[in-house]
N, CA, C and O atoms as CSV, one atom per row, in Angstrom:
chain,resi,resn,atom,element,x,y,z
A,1,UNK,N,N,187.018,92.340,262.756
A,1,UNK,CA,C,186.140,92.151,261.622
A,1,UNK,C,C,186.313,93.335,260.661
A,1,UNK,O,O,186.288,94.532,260.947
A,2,UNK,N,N,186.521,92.664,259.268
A,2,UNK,CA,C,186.553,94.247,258.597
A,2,UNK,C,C,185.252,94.251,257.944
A,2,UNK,O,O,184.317,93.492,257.688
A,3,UNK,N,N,185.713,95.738,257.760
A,3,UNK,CA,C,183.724,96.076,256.923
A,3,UNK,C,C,184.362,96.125,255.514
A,3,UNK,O,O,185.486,96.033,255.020
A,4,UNK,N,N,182.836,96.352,255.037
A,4,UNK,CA,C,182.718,95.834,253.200
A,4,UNK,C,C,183.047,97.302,253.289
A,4,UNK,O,O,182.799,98.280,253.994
A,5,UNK,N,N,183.909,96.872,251.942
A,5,UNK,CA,C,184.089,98.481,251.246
A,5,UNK,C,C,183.419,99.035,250.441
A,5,UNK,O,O,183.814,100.166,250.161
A,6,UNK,N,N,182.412,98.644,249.866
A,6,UNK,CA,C,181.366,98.782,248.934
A,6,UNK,C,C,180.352,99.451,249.976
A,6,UNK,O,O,179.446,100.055,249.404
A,7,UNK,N,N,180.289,99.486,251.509
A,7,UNK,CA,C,179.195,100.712,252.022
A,7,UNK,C,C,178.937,101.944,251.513
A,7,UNK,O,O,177.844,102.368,251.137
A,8,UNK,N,N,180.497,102.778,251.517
A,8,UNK,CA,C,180.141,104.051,251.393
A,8,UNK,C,C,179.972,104.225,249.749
A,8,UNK,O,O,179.824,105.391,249.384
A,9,UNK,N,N,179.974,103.552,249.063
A,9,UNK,CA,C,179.598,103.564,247.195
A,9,UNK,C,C,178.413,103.167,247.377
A,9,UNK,O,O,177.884,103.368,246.284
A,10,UNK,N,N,177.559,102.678,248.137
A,10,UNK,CA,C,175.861,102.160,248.362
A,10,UNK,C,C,175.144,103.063,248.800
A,10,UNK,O,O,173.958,103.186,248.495
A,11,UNK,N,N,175.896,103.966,249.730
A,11,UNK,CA,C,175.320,105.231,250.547
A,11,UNK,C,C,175.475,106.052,249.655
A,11,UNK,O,O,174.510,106.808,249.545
A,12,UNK,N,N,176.362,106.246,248.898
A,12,UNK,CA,C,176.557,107.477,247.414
A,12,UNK,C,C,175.380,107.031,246.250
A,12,UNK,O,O,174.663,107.785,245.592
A,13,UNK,N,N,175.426,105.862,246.237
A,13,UNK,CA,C,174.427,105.360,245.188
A,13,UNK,C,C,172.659,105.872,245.370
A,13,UNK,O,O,171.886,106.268,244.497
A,14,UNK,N,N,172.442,105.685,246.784
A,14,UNK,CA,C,170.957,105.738,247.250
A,14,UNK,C,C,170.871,107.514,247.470
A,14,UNK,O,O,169.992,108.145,246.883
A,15,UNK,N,N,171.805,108.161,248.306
A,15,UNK,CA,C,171.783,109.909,248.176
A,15,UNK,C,C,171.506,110.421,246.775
A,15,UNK,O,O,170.812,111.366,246.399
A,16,UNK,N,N,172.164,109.628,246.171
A,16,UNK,CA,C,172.321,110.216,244.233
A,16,UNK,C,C,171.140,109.934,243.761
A,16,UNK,O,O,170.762,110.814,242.988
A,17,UNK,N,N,170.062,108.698,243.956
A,17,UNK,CA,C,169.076,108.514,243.417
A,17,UNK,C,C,167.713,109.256,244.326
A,17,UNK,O,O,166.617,109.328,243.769
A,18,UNK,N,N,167.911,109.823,245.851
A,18,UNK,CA,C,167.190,110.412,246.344
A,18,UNK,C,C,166.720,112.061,245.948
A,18,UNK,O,O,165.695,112.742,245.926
A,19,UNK,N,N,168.504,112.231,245.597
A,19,UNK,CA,C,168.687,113.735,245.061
A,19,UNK,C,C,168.255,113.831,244.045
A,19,UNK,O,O,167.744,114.911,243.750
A,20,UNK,N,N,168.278,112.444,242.804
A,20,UNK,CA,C,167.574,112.744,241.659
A,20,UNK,C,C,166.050,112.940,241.591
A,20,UNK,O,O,165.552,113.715,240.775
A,21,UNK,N,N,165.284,112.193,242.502
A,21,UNK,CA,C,164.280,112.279,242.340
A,21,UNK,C,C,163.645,113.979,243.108
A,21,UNK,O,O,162.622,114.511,242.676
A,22,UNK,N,N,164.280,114.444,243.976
A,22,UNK,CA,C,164.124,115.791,244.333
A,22,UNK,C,C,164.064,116.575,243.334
A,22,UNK,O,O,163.170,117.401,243.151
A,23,UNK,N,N,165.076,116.360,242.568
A,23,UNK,CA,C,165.653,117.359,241.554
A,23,UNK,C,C,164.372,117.363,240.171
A,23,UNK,O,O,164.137,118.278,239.383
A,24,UNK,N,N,163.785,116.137,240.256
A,24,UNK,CA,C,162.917,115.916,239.269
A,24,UNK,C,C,161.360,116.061,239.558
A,24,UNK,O,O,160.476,116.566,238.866
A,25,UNK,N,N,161.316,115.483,240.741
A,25,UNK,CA,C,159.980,116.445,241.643
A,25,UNK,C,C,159.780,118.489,241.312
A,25,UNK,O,O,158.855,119.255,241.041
A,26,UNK,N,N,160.915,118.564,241.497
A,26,UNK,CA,C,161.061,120.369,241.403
A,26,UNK,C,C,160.571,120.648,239.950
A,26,UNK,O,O,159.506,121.171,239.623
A,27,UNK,N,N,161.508,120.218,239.196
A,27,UNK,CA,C,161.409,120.354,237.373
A,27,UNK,C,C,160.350,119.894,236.693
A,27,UNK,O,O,160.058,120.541,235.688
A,28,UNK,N,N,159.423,118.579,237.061
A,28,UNK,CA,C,157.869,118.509,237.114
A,28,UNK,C,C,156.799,119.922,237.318
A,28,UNK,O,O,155.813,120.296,236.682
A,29,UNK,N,N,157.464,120.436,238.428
A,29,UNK,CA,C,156.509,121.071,239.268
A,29,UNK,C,C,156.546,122.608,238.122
A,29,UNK,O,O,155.583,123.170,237.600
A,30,UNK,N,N,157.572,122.847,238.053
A,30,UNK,CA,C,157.882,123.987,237.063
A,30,UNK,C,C,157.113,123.911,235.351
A,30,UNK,O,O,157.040,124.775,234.477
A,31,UNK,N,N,156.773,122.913,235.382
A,31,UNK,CA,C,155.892,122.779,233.731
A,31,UNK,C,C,155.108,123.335,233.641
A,31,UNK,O,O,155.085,124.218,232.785
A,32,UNK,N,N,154.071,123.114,234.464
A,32,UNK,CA,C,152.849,124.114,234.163
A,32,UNK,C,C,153.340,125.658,234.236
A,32,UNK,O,O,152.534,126.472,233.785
A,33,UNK,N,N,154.617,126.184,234.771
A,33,UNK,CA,C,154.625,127.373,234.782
A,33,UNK,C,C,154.033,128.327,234.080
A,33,UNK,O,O,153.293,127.640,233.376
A,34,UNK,N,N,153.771,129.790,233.673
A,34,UNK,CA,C,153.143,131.208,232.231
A,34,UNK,C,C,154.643,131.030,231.874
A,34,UNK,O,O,155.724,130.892,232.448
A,35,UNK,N,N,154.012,131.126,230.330
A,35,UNK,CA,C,155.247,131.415,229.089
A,35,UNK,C,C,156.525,132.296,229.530
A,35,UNK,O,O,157.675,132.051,229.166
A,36,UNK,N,N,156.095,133.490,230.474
A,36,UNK,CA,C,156.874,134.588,230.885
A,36,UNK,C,C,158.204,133.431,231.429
A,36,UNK,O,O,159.192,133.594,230.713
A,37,UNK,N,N,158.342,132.733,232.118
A,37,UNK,CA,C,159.267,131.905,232.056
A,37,UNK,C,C,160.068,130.833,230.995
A,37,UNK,O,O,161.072,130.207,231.335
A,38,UNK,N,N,159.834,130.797,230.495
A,38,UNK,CA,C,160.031,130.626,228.732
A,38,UNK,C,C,161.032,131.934,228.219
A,38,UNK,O,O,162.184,131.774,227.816
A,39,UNK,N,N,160.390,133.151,228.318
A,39,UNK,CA,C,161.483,133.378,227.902
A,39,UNK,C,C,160.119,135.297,227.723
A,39,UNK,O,O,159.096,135.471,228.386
A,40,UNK,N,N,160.534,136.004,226.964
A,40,UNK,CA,C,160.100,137.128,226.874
A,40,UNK,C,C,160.296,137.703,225.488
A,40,UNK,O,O,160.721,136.838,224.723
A,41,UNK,N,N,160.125,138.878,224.922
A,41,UNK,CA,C,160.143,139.017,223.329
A,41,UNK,C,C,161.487,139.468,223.244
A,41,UNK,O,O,161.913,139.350,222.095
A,42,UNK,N,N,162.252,139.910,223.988
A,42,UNK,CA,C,163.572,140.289,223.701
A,42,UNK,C,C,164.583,139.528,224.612
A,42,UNK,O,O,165.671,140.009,224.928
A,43,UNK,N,N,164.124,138.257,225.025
A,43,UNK,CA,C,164.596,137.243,225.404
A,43,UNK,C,C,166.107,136.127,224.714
A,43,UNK,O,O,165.958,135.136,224.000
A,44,UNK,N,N,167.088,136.539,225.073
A,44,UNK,CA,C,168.315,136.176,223.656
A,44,UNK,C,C,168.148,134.192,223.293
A,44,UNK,O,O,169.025,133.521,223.836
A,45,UNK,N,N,167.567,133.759,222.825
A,45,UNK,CA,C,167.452,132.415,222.870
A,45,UNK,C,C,168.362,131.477,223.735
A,45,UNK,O,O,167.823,130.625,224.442
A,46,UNK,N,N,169.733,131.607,223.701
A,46,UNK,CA,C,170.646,130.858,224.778
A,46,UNK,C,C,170.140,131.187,226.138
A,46,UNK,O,O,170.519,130.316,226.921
A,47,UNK,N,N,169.531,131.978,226.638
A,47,UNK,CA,C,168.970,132.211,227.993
A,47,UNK,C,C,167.535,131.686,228.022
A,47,UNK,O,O,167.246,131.077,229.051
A,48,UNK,N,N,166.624,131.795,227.137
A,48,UNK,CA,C,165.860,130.719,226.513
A,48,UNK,C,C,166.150,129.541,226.834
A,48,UNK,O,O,165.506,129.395,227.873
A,49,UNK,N,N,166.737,128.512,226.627
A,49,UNK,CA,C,167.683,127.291,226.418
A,49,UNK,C,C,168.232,127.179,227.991
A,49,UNK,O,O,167.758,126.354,228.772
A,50,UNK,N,N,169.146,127.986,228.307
A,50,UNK,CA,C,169.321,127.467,229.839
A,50,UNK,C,C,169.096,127.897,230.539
A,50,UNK,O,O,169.845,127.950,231.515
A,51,UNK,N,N,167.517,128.683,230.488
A,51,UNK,CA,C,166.431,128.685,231.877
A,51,UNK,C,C,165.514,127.454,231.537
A,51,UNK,O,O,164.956,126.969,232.522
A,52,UNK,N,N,165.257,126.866,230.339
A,52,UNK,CA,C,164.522,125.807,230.545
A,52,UNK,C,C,164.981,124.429,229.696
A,52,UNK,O,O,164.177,123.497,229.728
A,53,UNK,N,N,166.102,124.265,229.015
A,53,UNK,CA,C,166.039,122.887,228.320
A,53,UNK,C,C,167.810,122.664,229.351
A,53,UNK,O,O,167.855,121.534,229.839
A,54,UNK,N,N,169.008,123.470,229.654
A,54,UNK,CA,C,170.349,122.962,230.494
A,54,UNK,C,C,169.844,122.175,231.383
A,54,UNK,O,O,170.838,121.606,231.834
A,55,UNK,N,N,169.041,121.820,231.865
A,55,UNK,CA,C,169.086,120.772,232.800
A,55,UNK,C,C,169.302,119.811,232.153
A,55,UNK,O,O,170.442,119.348,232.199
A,56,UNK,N,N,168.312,119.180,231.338
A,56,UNK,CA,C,168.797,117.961,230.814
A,56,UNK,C,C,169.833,118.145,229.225
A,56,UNK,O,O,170.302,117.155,228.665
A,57,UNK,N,N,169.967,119.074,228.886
A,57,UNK,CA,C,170.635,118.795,227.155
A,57,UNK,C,C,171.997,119.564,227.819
A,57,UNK,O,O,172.931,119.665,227.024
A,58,UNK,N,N,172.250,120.173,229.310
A,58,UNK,CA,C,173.487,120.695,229.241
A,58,UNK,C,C,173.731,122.101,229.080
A,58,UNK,O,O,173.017,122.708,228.281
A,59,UNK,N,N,174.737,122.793,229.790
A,59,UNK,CA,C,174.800,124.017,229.512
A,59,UNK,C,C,175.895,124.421,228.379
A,59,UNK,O,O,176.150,125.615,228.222
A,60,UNK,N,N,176.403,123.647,227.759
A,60,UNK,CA,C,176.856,123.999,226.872
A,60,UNK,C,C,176.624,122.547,225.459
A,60,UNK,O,O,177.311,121.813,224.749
A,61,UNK,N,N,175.617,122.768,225.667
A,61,UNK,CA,C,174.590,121.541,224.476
A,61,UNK,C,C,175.041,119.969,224.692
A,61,UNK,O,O,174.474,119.013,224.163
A,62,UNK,N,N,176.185,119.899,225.583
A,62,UNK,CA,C,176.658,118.516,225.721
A,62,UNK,C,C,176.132,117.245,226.037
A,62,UNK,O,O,176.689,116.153,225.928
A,63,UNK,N,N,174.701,117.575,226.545
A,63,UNK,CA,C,173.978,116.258,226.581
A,63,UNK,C,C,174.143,115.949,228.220
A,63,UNK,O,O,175.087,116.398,228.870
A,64,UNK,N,N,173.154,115.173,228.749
A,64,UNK,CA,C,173.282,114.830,229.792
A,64,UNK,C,C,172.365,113.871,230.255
A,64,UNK,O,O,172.666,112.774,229.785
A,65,UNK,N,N,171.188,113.809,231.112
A,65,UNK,CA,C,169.484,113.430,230.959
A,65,UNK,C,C,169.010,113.183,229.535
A,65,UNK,O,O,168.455,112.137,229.199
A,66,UNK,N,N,169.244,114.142,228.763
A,66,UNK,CA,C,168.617,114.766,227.114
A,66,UNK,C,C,170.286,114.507,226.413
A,66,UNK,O,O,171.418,114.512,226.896
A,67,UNK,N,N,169.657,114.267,224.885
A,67,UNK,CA,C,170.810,113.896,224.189
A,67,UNK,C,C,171.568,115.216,223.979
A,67,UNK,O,O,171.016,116.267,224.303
A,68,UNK,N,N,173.071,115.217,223.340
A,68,UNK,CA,C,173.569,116.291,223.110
A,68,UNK,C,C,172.808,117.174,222.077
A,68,UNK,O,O,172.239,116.670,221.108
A,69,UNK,N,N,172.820,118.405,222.304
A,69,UNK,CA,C,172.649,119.338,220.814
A,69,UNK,C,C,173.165,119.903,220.297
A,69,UNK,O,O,172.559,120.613,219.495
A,70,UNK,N,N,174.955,120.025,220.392
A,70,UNK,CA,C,176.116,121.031,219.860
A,70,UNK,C,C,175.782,120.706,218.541
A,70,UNK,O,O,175.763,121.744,217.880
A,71,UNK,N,N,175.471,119.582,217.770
A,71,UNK,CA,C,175.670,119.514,216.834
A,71,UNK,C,C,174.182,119.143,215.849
A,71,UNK,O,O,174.118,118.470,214.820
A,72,UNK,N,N,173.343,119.681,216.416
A,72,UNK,CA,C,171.745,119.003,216.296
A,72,UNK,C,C,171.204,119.588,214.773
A,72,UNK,O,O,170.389,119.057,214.018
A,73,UNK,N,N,171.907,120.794,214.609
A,73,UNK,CA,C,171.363,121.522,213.667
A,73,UNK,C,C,171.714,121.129,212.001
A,73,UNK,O,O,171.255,121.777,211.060
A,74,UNK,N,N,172.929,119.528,211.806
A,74,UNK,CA,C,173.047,118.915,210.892
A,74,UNK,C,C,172.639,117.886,210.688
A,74,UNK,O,O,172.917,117.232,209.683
A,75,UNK,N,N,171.518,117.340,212.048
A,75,UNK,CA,C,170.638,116.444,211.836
A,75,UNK,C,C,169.442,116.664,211.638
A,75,UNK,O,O,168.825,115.963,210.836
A,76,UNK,N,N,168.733,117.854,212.432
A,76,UNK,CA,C,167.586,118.288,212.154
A,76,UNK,C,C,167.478,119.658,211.693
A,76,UNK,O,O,168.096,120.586,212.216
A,77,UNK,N,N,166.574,119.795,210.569
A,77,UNK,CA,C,166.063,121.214,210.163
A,77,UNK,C,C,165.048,121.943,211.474
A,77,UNK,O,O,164.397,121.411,212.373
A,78,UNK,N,N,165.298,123.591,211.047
A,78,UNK,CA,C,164.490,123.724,212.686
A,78,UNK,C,C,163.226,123.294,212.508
A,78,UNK,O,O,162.753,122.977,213.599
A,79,UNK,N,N,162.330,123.113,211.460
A,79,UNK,CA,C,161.074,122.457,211.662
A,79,UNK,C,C,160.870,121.738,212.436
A,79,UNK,O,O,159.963,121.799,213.267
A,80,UNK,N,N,161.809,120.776,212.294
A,80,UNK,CA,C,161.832,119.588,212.807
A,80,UNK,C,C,162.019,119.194,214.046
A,80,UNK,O,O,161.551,118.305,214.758
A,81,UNK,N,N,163.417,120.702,214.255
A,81,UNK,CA,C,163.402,120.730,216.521
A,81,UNK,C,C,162.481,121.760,216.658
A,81,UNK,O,O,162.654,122.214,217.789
A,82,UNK,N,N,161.566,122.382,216.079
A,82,UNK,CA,C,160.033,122.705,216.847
A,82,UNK,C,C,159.505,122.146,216.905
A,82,UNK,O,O,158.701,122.364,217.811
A,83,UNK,N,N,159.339,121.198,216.336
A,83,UNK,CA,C,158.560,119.726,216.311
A,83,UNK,C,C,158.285,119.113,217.493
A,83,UNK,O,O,157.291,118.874,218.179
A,84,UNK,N,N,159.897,118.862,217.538
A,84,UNK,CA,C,160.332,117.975,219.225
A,84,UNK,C,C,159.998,118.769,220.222
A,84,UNK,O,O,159.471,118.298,221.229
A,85,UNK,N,N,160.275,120.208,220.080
A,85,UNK,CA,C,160.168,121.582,221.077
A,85,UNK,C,C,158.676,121.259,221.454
A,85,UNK,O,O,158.617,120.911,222.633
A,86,UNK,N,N,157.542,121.264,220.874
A,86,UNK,CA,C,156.005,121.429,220.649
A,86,UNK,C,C,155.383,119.877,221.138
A,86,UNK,O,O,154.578,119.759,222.062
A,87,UNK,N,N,155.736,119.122,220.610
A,87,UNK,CA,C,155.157,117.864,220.826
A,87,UNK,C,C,156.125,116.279,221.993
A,87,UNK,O,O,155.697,115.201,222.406
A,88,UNK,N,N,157.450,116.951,222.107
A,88,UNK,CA,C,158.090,116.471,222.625
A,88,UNK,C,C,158.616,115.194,222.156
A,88,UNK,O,O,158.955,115.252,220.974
A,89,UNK,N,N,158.849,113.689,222.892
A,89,UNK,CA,C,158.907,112.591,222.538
A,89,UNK,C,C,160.338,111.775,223.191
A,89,UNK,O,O,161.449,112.298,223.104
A,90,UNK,N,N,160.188,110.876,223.628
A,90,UNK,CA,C,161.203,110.007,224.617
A,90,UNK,C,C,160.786,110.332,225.846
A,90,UNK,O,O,159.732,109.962,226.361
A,91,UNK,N,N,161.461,110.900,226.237
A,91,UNK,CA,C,161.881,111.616,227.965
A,91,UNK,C,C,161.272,112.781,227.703
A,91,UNK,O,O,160.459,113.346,228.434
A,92,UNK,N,N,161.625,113.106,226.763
A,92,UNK,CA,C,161.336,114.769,226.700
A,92,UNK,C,C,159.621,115.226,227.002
A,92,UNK,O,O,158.754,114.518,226.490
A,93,UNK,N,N,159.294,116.188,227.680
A,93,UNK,CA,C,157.947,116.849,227.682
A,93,UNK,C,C,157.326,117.394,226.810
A,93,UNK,O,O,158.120,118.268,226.464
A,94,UNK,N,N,156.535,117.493,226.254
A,94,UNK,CA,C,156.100,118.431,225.473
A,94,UNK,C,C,155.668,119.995,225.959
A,94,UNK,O,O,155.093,120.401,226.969
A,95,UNK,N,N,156.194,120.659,224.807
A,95,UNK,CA,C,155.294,122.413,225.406
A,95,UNK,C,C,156.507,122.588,226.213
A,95,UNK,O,O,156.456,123.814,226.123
A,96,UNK,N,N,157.607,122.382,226.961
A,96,UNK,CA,C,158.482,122.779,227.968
A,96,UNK,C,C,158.350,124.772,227.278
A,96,UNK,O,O,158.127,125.643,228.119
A,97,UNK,N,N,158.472,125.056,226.208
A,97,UNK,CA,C,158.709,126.671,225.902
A,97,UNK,C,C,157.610,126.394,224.599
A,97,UNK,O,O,157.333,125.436,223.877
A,98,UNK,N,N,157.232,127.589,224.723
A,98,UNK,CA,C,156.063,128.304,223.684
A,98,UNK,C,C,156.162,128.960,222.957
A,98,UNK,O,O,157.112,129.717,223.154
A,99,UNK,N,N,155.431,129.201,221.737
A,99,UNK,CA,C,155.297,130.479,221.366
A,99,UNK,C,C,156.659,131.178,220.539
A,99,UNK,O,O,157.318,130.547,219.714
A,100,UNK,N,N,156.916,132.510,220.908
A,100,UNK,CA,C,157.903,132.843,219.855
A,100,UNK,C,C,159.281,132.420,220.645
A,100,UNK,O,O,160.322,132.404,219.988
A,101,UNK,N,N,159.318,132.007,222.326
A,101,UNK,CA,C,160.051,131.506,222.624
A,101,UNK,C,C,160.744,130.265,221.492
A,101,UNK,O,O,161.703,130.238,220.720
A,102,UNK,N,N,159.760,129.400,221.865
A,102,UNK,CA,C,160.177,128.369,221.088
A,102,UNK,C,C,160.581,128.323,219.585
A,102,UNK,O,O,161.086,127.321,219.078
A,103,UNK,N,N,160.330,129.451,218.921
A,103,UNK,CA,C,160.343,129.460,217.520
A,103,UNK,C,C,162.212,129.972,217.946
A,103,UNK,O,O,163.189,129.424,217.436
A,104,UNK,N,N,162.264,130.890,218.771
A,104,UNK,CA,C,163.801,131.303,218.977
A,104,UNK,C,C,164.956,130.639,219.059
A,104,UNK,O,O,166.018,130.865,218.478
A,105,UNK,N,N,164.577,129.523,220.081
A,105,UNK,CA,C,165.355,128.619,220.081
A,105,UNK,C,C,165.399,127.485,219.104
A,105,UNK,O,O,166.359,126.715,219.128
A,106,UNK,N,N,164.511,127.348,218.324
A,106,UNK,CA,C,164.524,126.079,217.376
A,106,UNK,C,C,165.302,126.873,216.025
A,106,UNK,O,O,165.820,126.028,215.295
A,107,UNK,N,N,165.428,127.784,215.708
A,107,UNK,CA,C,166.071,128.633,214.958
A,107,UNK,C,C,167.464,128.669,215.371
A,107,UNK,O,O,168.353,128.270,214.620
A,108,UNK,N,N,167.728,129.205,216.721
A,108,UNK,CA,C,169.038,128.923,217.185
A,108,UNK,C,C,170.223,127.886,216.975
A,108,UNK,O,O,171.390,127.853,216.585
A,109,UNK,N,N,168.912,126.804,217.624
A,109,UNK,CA,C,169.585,125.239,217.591
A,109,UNK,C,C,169.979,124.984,216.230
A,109,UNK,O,O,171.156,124.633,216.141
A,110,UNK,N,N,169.176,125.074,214.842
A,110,UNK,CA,C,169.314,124.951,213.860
A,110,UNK,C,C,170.739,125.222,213.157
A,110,UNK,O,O,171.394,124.949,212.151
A,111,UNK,N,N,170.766,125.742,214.029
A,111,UNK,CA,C,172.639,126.858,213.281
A,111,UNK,C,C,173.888,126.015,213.874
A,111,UNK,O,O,175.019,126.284,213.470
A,112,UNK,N,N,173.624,124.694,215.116
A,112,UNK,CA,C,174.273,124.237,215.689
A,112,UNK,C,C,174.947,122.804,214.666
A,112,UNK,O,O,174.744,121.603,214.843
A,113,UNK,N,N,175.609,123.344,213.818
A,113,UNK,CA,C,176.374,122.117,213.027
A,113,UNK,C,C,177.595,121.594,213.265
A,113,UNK,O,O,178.017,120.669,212.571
C-alpha cells in the first residue's frame, strides 16, 4: 500500500499554523508593554522599527504580515503614518509605539521613497 504524499505537506501546514498562533499569542502579550520598549530619547528610529513594527512590515521594510514600507514615504506624508502609527487600522494595532518614539519613526518612514 502506498501512502499519500500530501502527509508530510499537512503536518508542515498544521506546525506552521500552530507556530503562528504562538508567535502571535507572544506579540499580543507584548502590547500593553511601558513606552521604554518603544524605544528611548536617544533611541535611533530603525531600532525603533525593528524592536517593534519587523515582525510584521519586515526587517528591511519588505512587507510580510504588514504591507511593505521601503517605499511608504511617496505614498504617505508622515502625518499621515502617525496617523496609522497612533490609531492603527486593518491588522494593524493601534498605539504599538508612543510618544516621541513614534513621532521618530513616522519621520523616518517618511523619507522612504
Amino acid at each position: 500500500m502506498k501512502s499519500n504524499p500530501l502527509i508530510p505537506f499537512g503536518v508542515t501546514m498544521i506546525l506552521g499554523v500552530v507556530l503562528m498562533f504562538i508567535i502571535s499569542f507572544y506579540g499580543a502579550s507584548q502590547l500593553g508593554q511601558p513606552e521604554a520598549k518603544s524605544g528611548t530619547a536617544n533611541a535611533k528610529p530603525k531600532e525603533i522599527f525593528l524592536s517593534n513594527c519587523a515582525s510584521c512590515h519586515g526587517q528591511n521594510l519588505q512587507g510580510g504580515f504588514g504591507p511593505p514600507l521601503a517605499h511608504i514615504g511617496g505614498k504617505l506624508s508622515k502625518e499621515q503614518i502617525l496617523e496609522q502609527i497612533k490609531k492603527g487600522g486593518g491588522k494593524m494595532p493601534a498605539g504599538i509605539i508612543k510618544g516621541e518614539a513614534a513621532e521618530k519613526v513616522a519621520t523616518w518612514l517618511s523619507k522612504k521613497k
